[in-house]
C-alpha positions, 0 to 999 in steps of 0.5 A, spaced: 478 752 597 473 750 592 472 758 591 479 759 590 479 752 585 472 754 581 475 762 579 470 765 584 473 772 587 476 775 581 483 772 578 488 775 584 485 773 590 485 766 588 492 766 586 493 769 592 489 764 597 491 758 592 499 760 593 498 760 600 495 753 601 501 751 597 506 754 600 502 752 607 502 745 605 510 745 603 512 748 609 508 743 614 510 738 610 517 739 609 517 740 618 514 733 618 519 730 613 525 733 617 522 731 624 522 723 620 528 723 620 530 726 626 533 733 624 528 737 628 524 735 634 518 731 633 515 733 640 518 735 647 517 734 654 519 735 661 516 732 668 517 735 674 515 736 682 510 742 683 509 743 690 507 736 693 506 732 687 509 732 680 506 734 673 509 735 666 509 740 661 509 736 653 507 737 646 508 734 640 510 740 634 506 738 629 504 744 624 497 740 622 495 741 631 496 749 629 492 748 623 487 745 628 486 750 633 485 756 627 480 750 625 476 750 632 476 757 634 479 762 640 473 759 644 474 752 644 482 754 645 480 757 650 476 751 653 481 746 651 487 750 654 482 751 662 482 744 661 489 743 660 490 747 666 485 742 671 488 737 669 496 738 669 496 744 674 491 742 679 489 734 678 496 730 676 500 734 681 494 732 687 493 725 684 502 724 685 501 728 692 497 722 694 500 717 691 507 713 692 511 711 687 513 704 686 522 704 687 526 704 681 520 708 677 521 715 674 518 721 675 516 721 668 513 714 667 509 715 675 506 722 672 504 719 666 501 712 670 497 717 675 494 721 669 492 714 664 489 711 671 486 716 675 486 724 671 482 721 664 477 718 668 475 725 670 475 727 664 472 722 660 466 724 666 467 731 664 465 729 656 460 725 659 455 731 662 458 735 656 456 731 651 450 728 655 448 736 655 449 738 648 444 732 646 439 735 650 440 742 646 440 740 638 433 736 640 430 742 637 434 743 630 434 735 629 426 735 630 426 741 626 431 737 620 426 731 621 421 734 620 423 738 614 425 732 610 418 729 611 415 735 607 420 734 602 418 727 602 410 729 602 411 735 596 414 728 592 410 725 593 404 729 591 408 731 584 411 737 586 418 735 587 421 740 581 418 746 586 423 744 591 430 748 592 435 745 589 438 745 597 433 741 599 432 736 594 435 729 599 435 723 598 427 721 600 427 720 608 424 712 606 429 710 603 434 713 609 430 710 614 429 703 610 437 702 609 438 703 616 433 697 618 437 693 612 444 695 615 441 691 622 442 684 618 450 684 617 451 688 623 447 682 625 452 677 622 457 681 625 454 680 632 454 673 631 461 671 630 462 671 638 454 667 639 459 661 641 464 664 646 461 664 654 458 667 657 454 669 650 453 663 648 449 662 654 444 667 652 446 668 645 439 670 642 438 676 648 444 678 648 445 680 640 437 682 640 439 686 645 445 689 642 443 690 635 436 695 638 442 698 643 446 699 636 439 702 632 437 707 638 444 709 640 446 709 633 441 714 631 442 719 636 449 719 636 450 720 628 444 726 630 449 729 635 455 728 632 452 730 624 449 737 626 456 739 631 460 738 624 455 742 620 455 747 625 461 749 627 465 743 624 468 737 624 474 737 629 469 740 634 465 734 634 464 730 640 465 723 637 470 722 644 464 723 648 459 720 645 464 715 644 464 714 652 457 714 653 456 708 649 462 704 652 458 705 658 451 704 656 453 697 653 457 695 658 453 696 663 447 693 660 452 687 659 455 687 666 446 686 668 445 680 663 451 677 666 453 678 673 457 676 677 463 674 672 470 673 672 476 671 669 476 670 661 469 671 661 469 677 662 476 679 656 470 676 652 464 681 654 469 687 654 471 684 646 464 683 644 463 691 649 468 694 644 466 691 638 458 694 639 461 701 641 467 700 635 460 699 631 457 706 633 464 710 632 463 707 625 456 711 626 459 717 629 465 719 625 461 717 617 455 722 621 461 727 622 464 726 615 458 727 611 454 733 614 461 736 614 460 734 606 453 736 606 454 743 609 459 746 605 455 742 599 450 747 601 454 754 602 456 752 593 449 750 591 449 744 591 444 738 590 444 734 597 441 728 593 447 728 589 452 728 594 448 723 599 449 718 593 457 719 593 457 719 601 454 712 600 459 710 595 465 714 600 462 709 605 463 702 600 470 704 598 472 706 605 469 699 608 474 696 603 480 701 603 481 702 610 482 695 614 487 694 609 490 701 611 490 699 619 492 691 619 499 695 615 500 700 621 498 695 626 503 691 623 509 696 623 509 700 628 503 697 633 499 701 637 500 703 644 498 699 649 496 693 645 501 685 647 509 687 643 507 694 644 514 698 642 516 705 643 515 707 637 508 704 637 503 709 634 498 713 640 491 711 641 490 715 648 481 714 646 482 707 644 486 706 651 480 710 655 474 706 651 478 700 653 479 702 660 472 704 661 469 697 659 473 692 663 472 697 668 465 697 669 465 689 666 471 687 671 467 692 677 473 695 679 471 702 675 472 708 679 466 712 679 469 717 683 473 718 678 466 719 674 463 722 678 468 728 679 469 728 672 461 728 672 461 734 677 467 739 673 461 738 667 456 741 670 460 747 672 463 747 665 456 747 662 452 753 668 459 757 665 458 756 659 450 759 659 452 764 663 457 766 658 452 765 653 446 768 656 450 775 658 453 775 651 460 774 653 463 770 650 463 762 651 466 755 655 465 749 650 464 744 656 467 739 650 472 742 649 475 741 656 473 735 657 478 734 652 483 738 654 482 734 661 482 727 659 486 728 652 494 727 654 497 734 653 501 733 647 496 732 643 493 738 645 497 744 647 499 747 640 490 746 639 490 754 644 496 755 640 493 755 634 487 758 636 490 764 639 494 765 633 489 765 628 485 770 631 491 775 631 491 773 624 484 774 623 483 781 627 491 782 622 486 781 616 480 785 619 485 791 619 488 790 612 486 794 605 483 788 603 480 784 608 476 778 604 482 777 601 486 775 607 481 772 612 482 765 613 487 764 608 491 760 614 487 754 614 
């Protein structure tokens, strides 16, 4: 798109690629708007016995889910579609099985109350390994990064900063490293506000120490993880998600150590104040996951990274102010799922209903760890196969993408292998075609 924008690639092919964005965009668009106002289906969806038990079949018809699945790739399809499967094919209809279902209750609603309650804890210990797995293969690249940045910082400093390459010209890693210790003391004021609520306020001093070392250490790992995924291979197949679910647990956890034994109202309080740490460092995640995106398509033009940084940071400023503003509006007229004068009409938040989950059920110490620990054991053989694959060159099982496709409801992921499956046939169609630079990619 920026090429096609700055006439790189010759007068016709920008033409041709600006036309089929437009035209693309319309068309989605103008499904959307008609799914609005209900002249076309929004979504479908149909649950059914299947063999002992019942599963369902769901999707929402969103063109922007096919566009993801071109996004991602054939291998993350194929990964989320395996997913998929494991869950609806085989988990749903075993959980129903063993299950009864309460008189007078439908066999949609039982089907979706066993995959809230029982599948997506599988899942969240799937993303779990996988992330867990993916921290422990990009060690490497981060510590090569760091210490790439520190030589650039020492050529400044000794006078040659002029003879860097334009790409390599960042924002001095002491300035990084020292806003990050000053971004502690309002995340501090943050913390502060539950200091007087119990049980916190029995050991206010520890428990926000404590949390804000968690927030650092944590923080930086994951903006490591979550940044280089979406420089790697994107955005969308970033594990915001799985890191997510780790820091949910951890901070819970160390909660659940510093104040056993509670009950009741106490325990709403540590799962607030646990969903607030974990809502700091998906704001760490996801600003980590959208600036690398930034940066690497800044680098495939030329750009100069000390220039973007600056324009991240001013993102992240008016970001700050615009967005609360944004939420408190559509929390005020639609609500969101799962929250007290939820409607049916309320928006979905299945990741927030999983986090929220994962927090009362290790603070309230009725969190199923079988359930994790399953999840745990479907990772680990996600991961083996996706080495197999890799090292035998035969393609890949991106053990995230399973996850997902396992603890995510199906109709936000069943047109993603869709899309993907589609983009490739579009992608070999192009190969095939007189002019392939011209027509490759054009469907994003």
């Amino acid at each position: 798109m920026l090429k096609v924008g700055a006439g790189v690639g010759g007068a016709e092919e920008n033409k041709r690629g600006l036309r089929m964005i437009v035209w693309s965009s319309i068309a989605a668009a103008g499904y959307a708007a008609l799914a609005q106002t209900k002249l076309l289906a929004a979504d479908a969806a149909k649950a059914f016995k299947f063999g002992s038990g019942a599963t369902a079949v769901s999707t929402s018809l969103s063109m922007a889910l096919i566009g993801v699945g071109h996004l991602v790739g054939l291998a993350v399809g194929i990964a989320m579609f395996v997913g998929l499967l494991i869950s609806w094919v085989y988990l749903v209809p075993h959980y129903t099985a063993i299950s009864a279902a309460a008189p007078g209750v439908e066999i949609g609603d039982f089907v979706n109350d066993v995959f809230r309650n029982k599948v997506r804890f599988i899942g969240a210990g799937t993303i779990g390994v996988a992330a867990i797995w993916t921290l422990l293969r990009i060690i490497g690249p981060i510590v090569s990064g760091i210490r790439a940045a520190l030589v650039a910082n020492s050529a400044r400093k000794a006078g040659r900063g002029d003879e860097l390459p334009l790409t390599e010209r960042d924002l001095p890693i002491g300035i990084v490293g020292g806003t990050i210790l000053l971004s502690m003391i309002p995340i501090a004021f943050l913390l502060y506000a539950f200091a007087n609520t119990p049980p916190i306020s029995s050991e206010p001093a520890l428990t926000l120490s404590i949390s804000i070392v968690y927030i650092l250490v944590i923080g930086v790992i994951i903006a490591a993880v979550t940044g280089y995924m979406a420089g790697l291979i994107g955005a969308s197949n970033s594990p915001v998600s799985g890191v997510g679910i780790l820091a949910v647990l951890g901070i819970s956890v160390i909660l659940a150590l510093l104040f056993p034994g509670v009950t009741g109202d106490l325990t709403k309080s540590l799962v607030a104040f646990a969903l607030f740490v974990t809502a700091l460092i998906f704001g760490i995640a996801t600003i980590a996951n959208n600036n690398l995106q930034d940066l690497k398509t800044g680098q495939l033009v030329d750009a100069t990274p000390w220039r973007q940084q600056v324009a991240l940071v001013l993102g992240v400023i008016f970001g700050a102010l615009v967005i609360p503003p944004i939420l408190d509006l559509l929390n005020s007229a639609f609500g969101f799922q799962g929250a007290p004068g939820a409607k049916d009409t309320s928006l979905a938040a299945p990741q927030a209903a999983l986090i929220s989950a994962i927090a009362q059920g290790v603070l309230g110490g009725d969190l199923d760890w079988g359930l994790i620990g399953w999840g745990a054991v479907i990772g680990a053989i996600c991961v083996a196969v996706d080495e197999i694959l890799r090292a035998t060159k035969k393609g890949s099982l991106p053990p995230l993408a399973v996850g997902m496709g396992i603890y995510l409801p199906m109709a936000l992921t069943l047109l993603i292998p869709i899309g993907a499956l589609l983009g490739h046939l579009y992608e070999k169609w192009a190969a095939r075609s007189q002019n392939p630079s011209s027509r490759s990619g054009l469907v994003y």
